[in-house]
N, C-alpha and C positions, 0 to 999 in steps of 0.2 A: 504494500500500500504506500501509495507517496504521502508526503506529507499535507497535504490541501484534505485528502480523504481521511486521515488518522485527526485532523482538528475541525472537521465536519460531523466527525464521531462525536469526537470528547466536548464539544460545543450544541449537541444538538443544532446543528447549523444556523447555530445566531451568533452575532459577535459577542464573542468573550468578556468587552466590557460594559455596553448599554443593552447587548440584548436585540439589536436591531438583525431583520433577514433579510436585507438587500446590501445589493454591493460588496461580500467577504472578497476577502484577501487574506492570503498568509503577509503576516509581517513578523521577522525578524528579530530579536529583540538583542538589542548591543549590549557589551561593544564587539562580542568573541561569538555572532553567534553560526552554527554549526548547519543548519537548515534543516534539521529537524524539528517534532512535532514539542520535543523539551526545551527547544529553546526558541518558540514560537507561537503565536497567539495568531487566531483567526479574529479579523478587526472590519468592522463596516468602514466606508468610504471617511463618512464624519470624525469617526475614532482617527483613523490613519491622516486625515489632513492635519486634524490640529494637533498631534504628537508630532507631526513630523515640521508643524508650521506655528510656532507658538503666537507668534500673532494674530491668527486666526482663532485665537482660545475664548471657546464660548464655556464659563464656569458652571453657567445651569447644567450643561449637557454632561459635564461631569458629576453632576449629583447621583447616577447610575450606579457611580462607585460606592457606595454608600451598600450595597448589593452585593456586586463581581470582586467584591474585597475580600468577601470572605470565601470564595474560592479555594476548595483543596491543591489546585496547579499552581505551582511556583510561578509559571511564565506568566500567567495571571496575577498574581499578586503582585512581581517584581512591578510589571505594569500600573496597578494600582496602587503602590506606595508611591511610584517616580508621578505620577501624575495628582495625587494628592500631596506630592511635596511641590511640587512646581506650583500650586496652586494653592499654597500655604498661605499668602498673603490674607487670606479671607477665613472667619474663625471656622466655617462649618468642615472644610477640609482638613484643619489641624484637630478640631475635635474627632472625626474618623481616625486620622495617622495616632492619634495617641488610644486608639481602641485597636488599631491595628498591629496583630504581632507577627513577624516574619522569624523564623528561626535564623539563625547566624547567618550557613550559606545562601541563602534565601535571601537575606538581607545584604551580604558583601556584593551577590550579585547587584542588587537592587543600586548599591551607593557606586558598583563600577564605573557608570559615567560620568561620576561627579556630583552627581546629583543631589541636594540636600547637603553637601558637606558647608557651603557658603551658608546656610539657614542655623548650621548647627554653631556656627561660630559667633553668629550674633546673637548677643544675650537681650533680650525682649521684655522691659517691665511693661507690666500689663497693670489695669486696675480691676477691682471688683466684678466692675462688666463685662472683664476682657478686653477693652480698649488698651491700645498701645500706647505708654505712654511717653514724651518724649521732654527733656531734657529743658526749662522756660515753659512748660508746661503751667496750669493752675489747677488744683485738685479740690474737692472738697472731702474734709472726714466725715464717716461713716459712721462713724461711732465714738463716745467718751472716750479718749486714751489719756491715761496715768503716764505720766513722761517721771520715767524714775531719775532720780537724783535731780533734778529743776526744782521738784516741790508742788506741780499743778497740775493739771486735769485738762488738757486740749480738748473741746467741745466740740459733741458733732454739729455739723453743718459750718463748722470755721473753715474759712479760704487758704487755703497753702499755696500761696506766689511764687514764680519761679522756681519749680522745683529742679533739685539736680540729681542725676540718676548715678546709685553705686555701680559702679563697671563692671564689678564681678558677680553680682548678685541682683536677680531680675525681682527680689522677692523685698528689696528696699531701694527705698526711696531719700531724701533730704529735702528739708524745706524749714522757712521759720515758722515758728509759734508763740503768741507772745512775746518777739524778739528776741526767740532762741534758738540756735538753727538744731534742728533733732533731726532724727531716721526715724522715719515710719513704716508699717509696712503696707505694703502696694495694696492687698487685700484689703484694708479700710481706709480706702480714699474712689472717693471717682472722678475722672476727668470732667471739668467745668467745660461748658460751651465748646 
């Protein structure tokens, strides 16, 4: 059996990632791959443009993933973790990737081309809602915080101006209160306007 017939099998002849049955293709999957049915995904038209055309990336059409992710086939997953990483920018695909688990080799494929290793070096403070937040930022607290060793009580709903973000730790924050510059953490604050 060639390989188009062995991924017509293991596909029920839909594509692999949304499910769609017009237009398959065998597609390849990089960076080494061998042209078998293991290191290859049957993909509708739509699927294969915008993986091969990232400008062309319509993010709805990936919510599919949400689905074809939990896939027993490696070439399938590898696929839907690189395309929920490229797609990270937006919360609902990183909430997938952090539900999504690929065993090692599964995974070393997956980072082969690079993919995701630029996302995993920037550290990302986030707030309560998940908003990213960024460095000049204004936040508001969430809640009462006891600011140990100051002597006071930071109240919720007080404004945090310009805040500055710790480099290595996406889990604080700095800003003043009161006229004291403290660390808070990201969880009890949310981005103003």
């Amino acid at each position: 059996m060639n390989t188009k017939t062995n991924l017509l099998k293991r596909s029920d002849s839909k594509c692999e990632l949304c499910g769609d049955k017009d237009n398959l293709a065998v597609y390849d999957i990089p960076p080494d791959p061998d042209g078998s049915a293991d290191q290859s995904i049957l993909l509708c038209a739509t699927c294969c443009e915008q993986i091969e055309d990232p400008q062309k990336m319509d993010a709805n059409h990936w919510r599919c993933l949400n689905d074809s992710m939990w896939s027993q086939e490696p070439p399938v997953q590898v696929m839907a973790w690189r395309m929920l990483t490229r797609l990270s920018a937006e919360s609902w695909p990183r909430d997938l990737l952090d539900l999504l688990y690929l065993d090692d080799e599964t995974l070393d494929w997956a980072q082969a081309t690079g993919e995701g290793h630029e996302m995993e070096s920037v550290v990302k403070h986030m707030d309560s809602n998940g908003a990213v937040l960024e460095a000049g930022d204004t936040v508001t607290l969430i809640k009462d915080l006891n600011v140990k060793g100051a002597g006071f009580t930071a109240k919720r709903g007080s404004a945090v101006r310009n805040i500055s973000l710790v480099p290595d730790n996406p889990e604080h924050i700095e800003g003043r209160v009161n006229g004291q510059q403290i660390v808070i953490l990201s969880q009890f604050v949310k981005k103003s306007g």
